[in-house]
C-alpha positions in Angstrom: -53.1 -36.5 24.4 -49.7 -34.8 23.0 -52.9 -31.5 22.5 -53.7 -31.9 26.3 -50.1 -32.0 28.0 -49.3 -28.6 25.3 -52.4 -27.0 26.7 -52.3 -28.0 30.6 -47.9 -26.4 30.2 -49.5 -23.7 28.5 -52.0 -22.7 31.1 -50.0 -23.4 34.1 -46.6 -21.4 32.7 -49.3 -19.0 31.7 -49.9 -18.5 35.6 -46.9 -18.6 36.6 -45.5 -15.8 34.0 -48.5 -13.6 35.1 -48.0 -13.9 39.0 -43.9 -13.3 38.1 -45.0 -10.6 36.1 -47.2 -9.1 39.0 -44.6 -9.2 41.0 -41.4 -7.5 38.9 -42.7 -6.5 35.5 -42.3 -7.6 31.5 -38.7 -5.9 32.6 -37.8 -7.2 35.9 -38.2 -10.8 34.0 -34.8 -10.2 32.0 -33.1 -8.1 34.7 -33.6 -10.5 37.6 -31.2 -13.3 36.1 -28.3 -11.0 35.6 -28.3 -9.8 39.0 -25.9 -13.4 39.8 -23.9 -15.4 37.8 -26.3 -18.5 38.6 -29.7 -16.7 37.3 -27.1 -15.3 34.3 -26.3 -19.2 33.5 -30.1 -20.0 33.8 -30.8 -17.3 31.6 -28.0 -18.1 28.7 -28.9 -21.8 28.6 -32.2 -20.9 28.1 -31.4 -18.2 24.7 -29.0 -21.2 23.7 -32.2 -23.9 24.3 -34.8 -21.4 22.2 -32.3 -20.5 19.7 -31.9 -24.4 18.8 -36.0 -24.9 19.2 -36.6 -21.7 16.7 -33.8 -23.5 14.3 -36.4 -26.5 14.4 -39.5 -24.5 14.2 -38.2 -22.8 11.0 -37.6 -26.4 9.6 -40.0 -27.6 10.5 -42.4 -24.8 9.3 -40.6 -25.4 5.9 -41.5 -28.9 5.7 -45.0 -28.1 6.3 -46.0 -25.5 3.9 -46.4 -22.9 7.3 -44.9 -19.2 7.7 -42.6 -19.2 10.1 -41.7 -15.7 10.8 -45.1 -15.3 13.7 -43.6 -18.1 15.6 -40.0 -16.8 15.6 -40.8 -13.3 16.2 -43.4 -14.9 19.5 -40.1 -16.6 20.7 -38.0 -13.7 20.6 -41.3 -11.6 22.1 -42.3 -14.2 25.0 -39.9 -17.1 24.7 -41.3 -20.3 25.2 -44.8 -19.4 24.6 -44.0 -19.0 20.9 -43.1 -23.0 20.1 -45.6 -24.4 22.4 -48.1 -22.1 20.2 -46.7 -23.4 17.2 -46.8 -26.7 18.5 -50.6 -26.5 19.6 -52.0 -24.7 16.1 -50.0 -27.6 14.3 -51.9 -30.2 12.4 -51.9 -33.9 12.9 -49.4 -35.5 11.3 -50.5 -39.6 9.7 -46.7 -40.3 11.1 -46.6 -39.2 15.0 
C-alpha cells in the first residue's frame, strides 16, 4: 500500500512538474517564487522542509547499509523527487 500511494505522488507530481515545466522552464521553476515575497516564503519553507528530509535520508541510509550521496545529490537536482525515489527503491522493513 505505502509502494502504491509513493508511486500514484510520484506520477501525478511527475505531471504536474512537466506541464510547469512546459510552461516556464527547468529555470523559470526557481525564478517564479522570488518574483513576491509569498512565492519567496513558499520557496524557503520548502529548502528548510528538504534540508530536514535529506538530514533523515542520510540517517537513514546509514542505518541501512545504503549510499546516500545519489539521493542527496537527486534532492538538490529535482527536490522532492529525490526522497520519494529513495523511499520507493527502499526495502521492506520486518518493523513498518
Amino acid at each position: 500500500m505505502q509502494r502504491t500511494l509513493i508511486t500514484i505522488t510520484l506520477l501525478l507530481f511527475g505531471a504536474l512538474t512537466v506541464m510547469a515545466m512546459q510552461e516556464v522552464g527547468y529555470i523559470g521553476l526557481f525564478m517564479s517564487p522570488l518574483q513576491s515575497l509569498a512565492g519567496m516564503q513558499i520557496f524557503i519553507d520548502l529548502v528548510i522542509a528538504l534540508s530536514l528530509v535529506m538530514v533523515w535520508l542520510w540517517r537513514d541510509a546509514q542505518t541501512t547499509g545504503r549510499n546516500a550521496w545519489p539521493w542527496l545529490l537527486a534532492t538538490l537536482m529535482l527536490g522532492s523527487f529525490g526522497p520519494l525515489l529513495y523511499l520507493l527503491t527502499k526495502k521492506p522493513s520486518a518493523t513498518c
